[in-house]
N, C-alpha and C positions, 0 to 999 in steps of 0.2 A: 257795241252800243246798240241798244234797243230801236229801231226805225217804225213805226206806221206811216207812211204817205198817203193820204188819200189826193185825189186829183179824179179829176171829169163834171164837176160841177159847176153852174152858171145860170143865167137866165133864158127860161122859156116856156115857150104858150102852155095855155090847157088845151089838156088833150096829146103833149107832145112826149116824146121821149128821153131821158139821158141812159149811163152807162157810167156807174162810179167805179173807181177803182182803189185799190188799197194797198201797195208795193212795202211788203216786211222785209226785214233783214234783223240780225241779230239774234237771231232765237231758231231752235227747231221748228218751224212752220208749220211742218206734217201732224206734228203733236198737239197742235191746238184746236176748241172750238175756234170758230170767229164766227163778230156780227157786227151787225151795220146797227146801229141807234140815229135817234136825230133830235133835235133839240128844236122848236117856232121857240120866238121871244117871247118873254113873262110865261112858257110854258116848262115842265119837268121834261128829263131828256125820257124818251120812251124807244123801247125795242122795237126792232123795224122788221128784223130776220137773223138768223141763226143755222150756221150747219157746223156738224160736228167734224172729224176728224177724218170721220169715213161716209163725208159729204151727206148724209141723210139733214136737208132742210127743212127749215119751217121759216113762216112768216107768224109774227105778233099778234097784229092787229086785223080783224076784220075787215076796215077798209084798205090796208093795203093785198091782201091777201087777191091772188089774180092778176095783180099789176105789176109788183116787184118781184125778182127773184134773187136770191142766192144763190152762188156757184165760187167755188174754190179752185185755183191751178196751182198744185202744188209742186210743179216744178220751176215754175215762173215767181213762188211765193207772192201772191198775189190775190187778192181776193174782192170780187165784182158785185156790182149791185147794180142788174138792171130793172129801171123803173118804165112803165110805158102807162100812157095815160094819166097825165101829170093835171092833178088837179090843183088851183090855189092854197087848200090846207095842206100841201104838203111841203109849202118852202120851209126851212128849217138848217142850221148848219148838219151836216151828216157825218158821223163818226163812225173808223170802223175800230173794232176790241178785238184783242185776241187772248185767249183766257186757258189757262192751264193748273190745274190744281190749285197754287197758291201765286201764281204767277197771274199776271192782267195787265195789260197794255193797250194804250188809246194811242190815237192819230189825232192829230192836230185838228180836223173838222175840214169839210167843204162845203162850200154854199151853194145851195141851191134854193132858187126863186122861180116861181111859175105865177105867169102874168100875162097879160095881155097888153 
């Protein structure tokens, strides 16, 4: 059975940092892209970051770009999204994908809120 977990999400300041994370099972791991999307309310989910198989990253979005990073451990199958410098627009549920030719699997989402 196909697994995504995400977990490490929650409430906190601007300006501070989290650490998502993304625990697969079910699948070849090693073989996949994966990425982190996120979803604010009344907004379209949008692409956050993405690395491929042979960990070369990107980030999406201009304003996240500097702030978030991707990184994959493929031995742990597992895959991280550290964010630093957490402004207000960025609370949103976060999802991570993992996507292989015709294959694509989501995680249930985790919340995260930045507030004061």
């Amino acid at each position: 059975q196909v697994q995504l977990v995400e977990s490490g999400g929650g409430l906190v300041q601007p300006g501070g940092s989290l650490r998502l994370s993304c625990a697969a099972s079910g699948f070849t791991f090693s073989s996949y892209a994966l990425s982190w999307y996120r979803q604010a309310p009344g907004k379209e989910r949008e692409l956050v970051a993405s690395t491929t198989r042979f960990s070369s990253s990107t980030n999406n979005a201009d304003s996240m770009k500097g702030r978030f990073t991707i990184s994959r451990d493929n031995a742990k199958n597992t895959v991280y999204l550290q964010m630093n410098n957490l402004k207000p627009d960025d609370t949103a549920v976060y999802y991570c994908n993992a996507h292989w030719r015709i294959w694509d699997y989501w995680g249930q989402g985790t919340q995260v809120t930045v507030s004061s």
